[in-house]
N, C-alpha and C positions, 0 to 999 in steps of 0.2 A: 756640318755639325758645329752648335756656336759653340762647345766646349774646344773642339778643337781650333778653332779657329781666334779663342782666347786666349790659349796654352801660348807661353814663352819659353821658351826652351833655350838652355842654358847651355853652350859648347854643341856639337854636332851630336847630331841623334838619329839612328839609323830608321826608328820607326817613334812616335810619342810616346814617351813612358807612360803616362796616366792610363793608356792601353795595355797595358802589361802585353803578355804574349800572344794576344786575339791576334796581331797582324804576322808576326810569324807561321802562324798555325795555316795562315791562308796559302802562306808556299808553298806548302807538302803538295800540293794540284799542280802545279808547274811544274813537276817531275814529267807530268802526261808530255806534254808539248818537246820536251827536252827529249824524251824517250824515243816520239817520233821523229822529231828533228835528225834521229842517229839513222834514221833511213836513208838520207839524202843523202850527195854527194858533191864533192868539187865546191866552186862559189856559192850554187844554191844550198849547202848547208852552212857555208860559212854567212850568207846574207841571212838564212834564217835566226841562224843563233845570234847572230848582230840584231835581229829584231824583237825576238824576246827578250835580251838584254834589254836592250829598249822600252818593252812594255814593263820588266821591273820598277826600270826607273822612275817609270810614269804612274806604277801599283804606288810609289815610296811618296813621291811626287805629291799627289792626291789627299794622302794624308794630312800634309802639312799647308794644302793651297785648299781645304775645306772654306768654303766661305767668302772665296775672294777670287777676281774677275780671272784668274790665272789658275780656276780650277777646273773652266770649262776647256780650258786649251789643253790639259793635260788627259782629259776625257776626252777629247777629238784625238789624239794622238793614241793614246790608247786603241779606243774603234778603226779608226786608220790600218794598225798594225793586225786589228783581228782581220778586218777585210781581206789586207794584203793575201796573210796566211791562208784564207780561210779559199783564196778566187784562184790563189798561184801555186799552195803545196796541197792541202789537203781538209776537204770541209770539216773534218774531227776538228778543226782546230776552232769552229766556233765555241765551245766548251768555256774555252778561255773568258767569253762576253758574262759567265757566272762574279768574276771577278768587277766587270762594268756594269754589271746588274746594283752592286750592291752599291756604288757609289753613287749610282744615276739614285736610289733611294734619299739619298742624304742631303735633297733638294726641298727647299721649304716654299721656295718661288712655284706656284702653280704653271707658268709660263716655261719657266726653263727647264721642268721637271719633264712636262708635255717634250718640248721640243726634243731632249735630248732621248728621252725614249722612243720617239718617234726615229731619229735617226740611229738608236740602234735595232729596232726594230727593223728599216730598211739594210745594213751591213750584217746583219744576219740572216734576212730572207733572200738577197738577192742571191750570193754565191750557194746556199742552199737548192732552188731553184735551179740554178748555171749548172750543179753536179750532179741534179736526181737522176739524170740518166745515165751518171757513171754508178752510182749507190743501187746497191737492191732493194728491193720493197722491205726484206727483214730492218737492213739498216735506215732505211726510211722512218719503219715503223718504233722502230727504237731513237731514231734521234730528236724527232716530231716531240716526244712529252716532254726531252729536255729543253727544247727549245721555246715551246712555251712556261714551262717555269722559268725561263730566264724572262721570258716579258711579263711575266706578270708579279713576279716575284719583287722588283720596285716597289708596287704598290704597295706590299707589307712592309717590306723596312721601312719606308717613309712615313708608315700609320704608326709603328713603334717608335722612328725617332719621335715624332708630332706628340706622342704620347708620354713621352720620356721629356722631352721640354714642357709640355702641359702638368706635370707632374711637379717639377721645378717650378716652377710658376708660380706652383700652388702654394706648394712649401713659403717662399719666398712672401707669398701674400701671406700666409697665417703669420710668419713671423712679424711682418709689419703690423700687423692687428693684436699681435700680443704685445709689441710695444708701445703701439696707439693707448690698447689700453693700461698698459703700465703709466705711461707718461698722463692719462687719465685720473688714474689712481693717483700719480703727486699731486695733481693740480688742485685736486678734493681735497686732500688733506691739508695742502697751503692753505686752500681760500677757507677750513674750515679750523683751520690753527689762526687765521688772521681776525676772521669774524668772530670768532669764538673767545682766544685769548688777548687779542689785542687790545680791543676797550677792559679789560681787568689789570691788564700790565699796564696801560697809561696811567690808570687810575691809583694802583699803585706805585708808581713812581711820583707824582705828584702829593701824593700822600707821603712819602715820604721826604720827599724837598721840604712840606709843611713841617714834621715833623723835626726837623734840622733848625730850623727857623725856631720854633717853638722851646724849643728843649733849655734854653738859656732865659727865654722870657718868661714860660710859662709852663713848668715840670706838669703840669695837671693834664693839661689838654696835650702835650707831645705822650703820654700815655693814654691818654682815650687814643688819640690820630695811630700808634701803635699797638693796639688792641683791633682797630677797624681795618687796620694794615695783615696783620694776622687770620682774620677771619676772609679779609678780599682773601688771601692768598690759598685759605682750603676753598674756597669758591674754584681759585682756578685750578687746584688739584683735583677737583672734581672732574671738572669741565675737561681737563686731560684724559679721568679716566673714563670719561663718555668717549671721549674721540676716540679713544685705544680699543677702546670694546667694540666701535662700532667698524674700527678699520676691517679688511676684507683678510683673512688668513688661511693660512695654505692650508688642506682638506686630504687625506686619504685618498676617498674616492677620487677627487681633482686631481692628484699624481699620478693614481694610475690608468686614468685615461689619457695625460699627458705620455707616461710612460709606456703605452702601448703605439701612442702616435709616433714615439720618438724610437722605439725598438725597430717599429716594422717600416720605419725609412732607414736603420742601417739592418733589413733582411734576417732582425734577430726573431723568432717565436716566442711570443708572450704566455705562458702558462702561471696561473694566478690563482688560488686557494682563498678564502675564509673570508668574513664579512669586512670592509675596510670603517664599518660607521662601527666604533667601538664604542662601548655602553658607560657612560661615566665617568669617559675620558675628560680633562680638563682643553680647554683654547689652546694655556700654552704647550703640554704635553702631545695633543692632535699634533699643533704646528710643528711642534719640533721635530716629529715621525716622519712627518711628511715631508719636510728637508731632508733630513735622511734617505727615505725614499728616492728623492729628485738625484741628490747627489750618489746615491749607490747605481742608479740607472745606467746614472749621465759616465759612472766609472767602466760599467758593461761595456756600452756602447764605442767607449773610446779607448780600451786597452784588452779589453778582455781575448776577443778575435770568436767569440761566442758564435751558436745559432738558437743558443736556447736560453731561457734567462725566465728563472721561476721565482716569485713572490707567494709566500704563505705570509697569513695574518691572521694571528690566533687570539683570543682572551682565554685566561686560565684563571683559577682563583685569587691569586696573589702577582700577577705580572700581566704583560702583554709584550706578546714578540713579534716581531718581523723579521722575516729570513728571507733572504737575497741571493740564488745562486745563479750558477750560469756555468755553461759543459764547455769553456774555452783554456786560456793558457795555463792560469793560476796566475801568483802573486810573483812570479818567477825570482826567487832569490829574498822578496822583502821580505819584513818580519809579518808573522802570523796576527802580529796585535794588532791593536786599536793606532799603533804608532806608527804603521808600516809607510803611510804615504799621508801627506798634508791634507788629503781628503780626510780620510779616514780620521785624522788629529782633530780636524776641523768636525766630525760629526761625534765623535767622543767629549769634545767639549762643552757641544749641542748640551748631549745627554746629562753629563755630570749635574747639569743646571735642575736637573728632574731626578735624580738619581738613577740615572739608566746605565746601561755599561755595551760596549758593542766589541764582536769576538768574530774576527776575520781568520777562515782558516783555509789554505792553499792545499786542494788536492788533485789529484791524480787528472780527473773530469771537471775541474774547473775550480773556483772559488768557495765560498759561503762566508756572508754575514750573516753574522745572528747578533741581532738587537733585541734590546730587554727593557721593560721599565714597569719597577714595581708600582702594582694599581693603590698598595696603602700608603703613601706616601703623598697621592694624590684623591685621599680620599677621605682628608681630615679635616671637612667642611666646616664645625664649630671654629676650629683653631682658626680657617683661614676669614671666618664672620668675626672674630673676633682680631685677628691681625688687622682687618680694613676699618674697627670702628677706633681703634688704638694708633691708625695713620696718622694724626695728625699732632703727635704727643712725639714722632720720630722723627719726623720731619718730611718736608716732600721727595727728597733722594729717594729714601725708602720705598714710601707708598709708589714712585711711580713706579719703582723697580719692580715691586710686590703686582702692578697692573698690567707689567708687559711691556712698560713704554720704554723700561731703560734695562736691556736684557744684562 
């Protein structure tokens, strides 16, 4: 397994922590062998219990030699010890090969996976065989289905891990392609900030070198050259608000498909309410929701300890809300506000810019955001026809501010 086989482990470790207690839980079965083991007597129980120590160590062994040429030696050793048991005390003890079932699965090499099933296939049929005529037909008949679930049982953990690394894979590729296309999206906007603004910037800087020149010789013409300076410059306050408008911004819909892809890789259930294409809404009021959105997720996902995490998205006559909850720990201890955590400060900030207000409250069954932002505020369309014909009397700070480009 490459995850194990990746892990570095820090001080001595009885089994891989990133496992939590799956390798534990697999001891509770070695009680069998241990039980019988109390049947014997003299050296032959003292050699057996020296051999299932033994296979312990090679259970522990395995875990940590995932991956690497020192993982088949401790799986030959293993088999070895079920043999022994299995030819010299008593064939119950192939049972034990459930524990080498699951490791022989965790073979990704077609070749090695063959092989080593094949040889346990052989240390479990032969002493089988060697004791049918000491075994009755009952205990024949009852040992037989376990013994082929132990062979064929490989086969599915190996199609789960295969699946679980193809999985990662995946992940790992889309994230490359959302930064593909991130790094996509600057390169557009450089080559269209250089083609776009850059023959107006030269032209105004040259125009004003003239204008420096002129202004001592010729008061007339350094105010025309400063008059042509002025109108270049809403030229290019335009040409900004073309690129601003035309840049790509964050969407509703687009988060919450992000947000469902992001929930159900950490095993959270997405339950989602009301229409995300709000009627009216402004660019920058969408985009700013929809950070909200991204960052309320992304807070689910990595504190909450959730399995459920519900989005309503409502318009009502005078607002629009989004509500964010999720049935995990709460806010454990922080404050209920907008100020509890630098996420939260960070998306209240967002808001102020639109006049929204966000109201985080810690209960019992988990969390709740509730995000607000009044739709009249954003819906004084003369005022704002008339703030962008009056841009150029404030100056370009303003206007860009007013477009989005300088939030």
């Amino acid at each position: 397994m490459k995850k194990l086989k990746e892990a570095k482990s820090a001080g001595f470790e009885v089994f891989p922590t990133q496992l939590g207690f799956f390798p534990y839980l697999w001891l509770i079965y070695m009680s069998l062998p241990v039980i019988n083991m109390l049947s014997e007597e003299g050296w032959k129980m003292g050699i057996g219990f020296a051999l299932i120590g033994l296979f312990l160590v090679t259970y522990r062994q395995l875990y940590f030699a995932a991956g690497t040429p020192r993982f088949f030696a401790w799986l030959g050793i293993q088999m070895s010890i079920i043999f022994i048991l299995c030819m010299w005390y008593h064939p119950t003890y192939m049972y034990m090969g459930f524990f080498t079932a699951n490791f022989i699965g965790w073979y990704t090499d077609r070749r090695k996976f063959t092989l080593s099933l094949v040889l346990f296939g052989i240390i479990e049929t032969v002493p089988l065989i060697k004791n049918a005529s000491l075994l009755g037909w009952k205990d024949l008949v009852f040992m037989i289905p376990f013994f082929l679930i132990m062979l064929f049982s490989p086969f599915g953990i190996r199609s789960l891990n295969r699946r679980q690394e193809l999985e990662r894979e995946l992940a790992q590729a889309n994230e490359q392609i959302r930064n593909l296309i991130k790094g996509e999206e600057r390169m557009r906007i450089a080559r269209d900030l250089h083609d776009t603004l850059g023959h107006t910037l030269s032209l105004i800087t040259l125009k004003s070198q003239l204008m420096e020149k002129l202004a001592a010789k010729d008061p007339v013409k350094a105010q025309l050259e400063a008059r042509e300076i002025q109108n270049t410059s809403r030229a290019a306050l335009r040409q900004v608000r073309e690129l601003v408008s035309d840049m790509r911004t964050a969407t509703l819909p687009e988060e919450l498909l992000e947000a469902q892809i992001i929930l159900e890789s950490a095993d959270i259930e997405l339950v989602s309410t009301g229409n995300p294409k709000l009627e009216g809404i402004s660019d920058l009021a969408h985009n700013i929701l929809s950070l909200c959105l991204r960052e309320a997720v992304t807070n689910v996902v990595k504190h909450s300890q959730a399995s459920q995490c519900r989005i309503d998205i409502e318009s009502l006559d005078n607002e629009w809300r989004l509500l964010v909850a999720d049935n995990g720990i709460g806010l454990k201890g922080k404050d209920d506000g907008a100020s509890g955590s630098n996420g939260l400060k960070g998306m209240a900030e967002r808001l102020s810019l639109i006049g929204g207000t966000i109201e985080a409250v810690s209960e019992p069954q988990g969390t709740k955001l509730n995000i607000r932002v009044p739709i009249i505020i954003k819906n004084r369309k003369e005022d704002t026809t008339h703030e962008h014909q009056s841009a150029d009397s404030r100056g370009p700070a303003n206007a860009a501010r007013r477009s989005g480009f300088l939030a």
